[in-house]
Legacy VTK file of the C-alpha trace (Angstrom):
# vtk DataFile Version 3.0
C-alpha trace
ASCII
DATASET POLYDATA
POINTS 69 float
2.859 9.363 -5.582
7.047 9.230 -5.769
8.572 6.444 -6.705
9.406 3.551 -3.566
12.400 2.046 -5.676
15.529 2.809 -8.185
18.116 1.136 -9.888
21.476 1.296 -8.994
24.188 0.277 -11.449
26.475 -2.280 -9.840
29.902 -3.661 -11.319
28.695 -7.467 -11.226
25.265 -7.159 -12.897
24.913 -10.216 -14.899
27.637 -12.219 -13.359
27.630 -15.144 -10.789
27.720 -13.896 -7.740
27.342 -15.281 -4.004
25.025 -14.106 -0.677
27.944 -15.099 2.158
25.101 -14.774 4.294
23.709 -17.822 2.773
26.127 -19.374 0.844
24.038 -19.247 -2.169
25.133 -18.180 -5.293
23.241 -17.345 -8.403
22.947 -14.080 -11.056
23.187 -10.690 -9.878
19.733 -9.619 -11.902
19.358 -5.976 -10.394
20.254 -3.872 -7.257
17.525 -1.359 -6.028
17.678 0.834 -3.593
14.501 0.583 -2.491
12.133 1.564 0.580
10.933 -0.647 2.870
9.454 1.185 5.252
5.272 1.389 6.466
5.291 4.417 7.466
5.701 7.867 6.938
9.456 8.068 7.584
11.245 6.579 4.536
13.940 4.049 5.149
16.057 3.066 1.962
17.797 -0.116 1.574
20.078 -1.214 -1.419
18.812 -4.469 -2.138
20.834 -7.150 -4.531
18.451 -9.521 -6.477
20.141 -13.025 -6.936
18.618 -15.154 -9.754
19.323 -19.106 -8.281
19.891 -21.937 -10.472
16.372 -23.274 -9.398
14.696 -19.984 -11.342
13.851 -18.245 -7.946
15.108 -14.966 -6.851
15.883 -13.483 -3.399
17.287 -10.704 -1.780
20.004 -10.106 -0.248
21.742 -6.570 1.475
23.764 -5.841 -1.534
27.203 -5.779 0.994
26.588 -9.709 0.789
27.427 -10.151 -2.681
30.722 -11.202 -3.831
31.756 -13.007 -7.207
31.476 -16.255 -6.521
34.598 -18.214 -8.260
LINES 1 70
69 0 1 2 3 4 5 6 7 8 9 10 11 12 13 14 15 16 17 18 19 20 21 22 23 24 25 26 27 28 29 30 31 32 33 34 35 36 37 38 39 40 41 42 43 44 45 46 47 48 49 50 51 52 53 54 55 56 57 58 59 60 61 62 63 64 65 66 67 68
């Protein structure tokens, strides 16, 4: 079985960070490029993973994420 996922180093790991899709901002845990598809044909996204100040993470496309000020 190969792997589904990897990391991908990004410049703003660790740092606060915002989705502008949402508006929400939170820590930049991890981006993965990862694939989401159910079928046969692979389709690879690079996903951000935002840490919000509630404890909950999302994703987000990681061209959402900018350093929130």
């Amino acid at each position: 079985m190969t792997e589904r996922y990897e990391y991908v180093p990004h410049r703003l790991l660790r740092r606060r960070v915002r989705d502008v899709a949402s508006g929400t901002e939170g820590v930049l845990m991890a981006v993965i490029n990862e694939d989401v598809s159910d079928s046969v044909r692979h389709h690879w996204v690079e996903l951000a993973y935002i840490r919000a100040a509630s404890g909950r993470e999302f994703t987000t496309p990681v061209g959402n994420v900018e350093p929130a000020e």
